[in-house]
C-alpha positions in Angstrom: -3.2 23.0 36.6 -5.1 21.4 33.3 -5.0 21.9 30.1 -6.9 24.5 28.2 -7.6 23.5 24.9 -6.8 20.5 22.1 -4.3 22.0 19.8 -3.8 19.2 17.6 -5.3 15.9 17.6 -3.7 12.7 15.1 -5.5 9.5 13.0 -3.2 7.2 11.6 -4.1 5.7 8.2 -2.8 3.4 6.1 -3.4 5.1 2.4 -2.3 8.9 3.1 -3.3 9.9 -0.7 -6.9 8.4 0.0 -7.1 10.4 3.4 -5.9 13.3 1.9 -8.4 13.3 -0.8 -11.2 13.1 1.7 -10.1 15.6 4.5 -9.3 18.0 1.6 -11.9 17.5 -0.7 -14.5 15.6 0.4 -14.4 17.9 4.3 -12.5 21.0 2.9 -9.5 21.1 5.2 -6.7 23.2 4.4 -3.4 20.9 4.2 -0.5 22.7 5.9 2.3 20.5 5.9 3.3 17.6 3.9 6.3 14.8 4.0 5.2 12.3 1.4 4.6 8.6 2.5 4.6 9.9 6.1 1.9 12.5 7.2 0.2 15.5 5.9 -1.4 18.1 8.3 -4.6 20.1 8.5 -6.0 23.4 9.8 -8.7 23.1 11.5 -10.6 25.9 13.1 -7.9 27.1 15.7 -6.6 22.9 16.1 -4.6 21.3 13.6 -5.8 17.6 12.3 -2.6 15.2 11.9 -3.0 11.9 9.4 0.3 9.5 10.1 1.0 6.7 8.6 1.8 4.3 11.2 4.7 2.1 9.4 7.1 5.7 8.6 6.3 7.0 12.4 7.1 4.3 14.2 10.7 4.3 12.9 12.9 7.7 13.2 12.1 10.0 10.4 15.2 10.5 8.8 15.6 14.1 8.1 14.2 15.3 11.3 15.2 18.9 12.5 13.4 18.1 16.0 13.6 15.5 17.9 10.2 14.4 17.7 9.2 11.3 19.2 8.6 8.4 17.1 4.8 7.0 17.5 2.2 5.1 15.6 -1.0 3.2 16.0 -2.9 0.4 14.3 -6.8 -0.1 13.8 -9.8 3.0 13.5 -9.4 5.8 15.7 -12.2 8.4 16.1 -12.2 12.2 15.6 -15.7 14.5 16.3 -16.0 17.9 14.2 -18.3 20.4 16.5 -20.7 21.7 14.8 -24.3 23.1 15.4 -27.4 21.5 14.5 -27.7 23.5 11.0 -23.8 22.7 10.4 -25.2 19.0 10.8 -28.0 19.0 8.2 -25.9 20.8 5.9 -22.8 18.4 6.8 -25.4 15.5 6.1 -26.5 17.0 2.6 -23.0 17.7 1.2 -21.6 14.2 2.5 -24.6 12.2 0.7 -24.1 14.0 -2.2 -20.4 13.6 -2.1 -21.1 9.2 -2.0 -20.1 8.9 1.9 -22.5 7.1 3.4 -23.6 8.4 6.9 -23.2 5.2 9.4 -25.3 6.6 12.2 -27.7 9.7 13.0 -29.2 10.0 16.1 -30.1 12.8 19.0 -28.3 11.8 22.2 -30.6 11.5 25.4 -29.3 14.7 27.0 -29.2 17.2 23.8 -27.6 17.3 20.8 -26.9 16.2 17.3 -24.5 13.7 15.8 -23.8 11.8 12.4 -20.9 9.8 12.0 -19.0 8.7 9.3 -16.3 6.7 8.2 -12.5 7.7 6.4 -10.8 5.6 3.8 -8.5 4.4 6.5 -12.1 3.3 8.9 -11.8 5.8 11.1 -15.1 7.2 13.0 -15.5 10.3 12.0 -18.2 12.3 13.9 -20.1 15.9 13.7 -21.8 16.6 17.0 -23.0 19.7 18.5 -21.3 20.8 21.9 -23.9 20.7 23.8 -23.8 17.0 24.1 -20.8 17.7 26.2 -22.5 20.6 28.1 -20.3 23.0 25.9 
């Protein structure tokens, strides 16, 4: 038995209204869920994209109907958006325009796209097609 899918992957940052701004407006990403000074969610396709700040998760949140875990992490993550090679160009564009610079641009030896960026919080943020995944 294995897995079938990624439901919901997690970056932790350390300025939530800067992340916010950027997955929201600079990436367009629906927020679904909120809890100020501690995380706010985003849809993402069929996955959900979870920003945590690392000092409120790593202590017991305090009005907690589940009994989530408590969790937390320090330094840049990364997190790669599929997208296909048009989806890149355009991605590229609308990023530029937007003042994020792109860090890197490159076709990998096998196949396939991929730009990376960076968040407010330094994350690596990359758009790749699948294929460099055989997907």
């Amino acid at each position: 038995m294995q897995p079938r899918a990624i439901l919901e992957s997690g970056l932790y940052v350390d300025d939530l209204d800067a992340a916010e701004r950027f997955y929201r407006d600079v990436l367009g990403l629906e927020i679904i869920l909120k809890a100020e000074g501690r995380h706010v969610f985003f849809r993402c396709g069929q996955g959900v994209l979870l920003l945590f700040n690392p000092d409120a998760t790593s202590v017991p949140y305090e009005d907690a109907k589940l009994p989530v875990p408590t969790h937390g992490a320090r330094g840049p993550g990364h997190l790669c958006f599929a997208a296909s090679a048009e989806e890149i160009e355009r991605w590229r564009t609308e990023l530029e325009a937007k003042g994020v610079k792109i860090e890197a641009d490159f076709e990998w030896p096998a196949g396939g796209r991929s730009i990376y960026v960076r968040d407010p919080a330094g994350n690596s943020i990359e758009f790749a097609e699948p294929r460099i995944w055989n997907l």
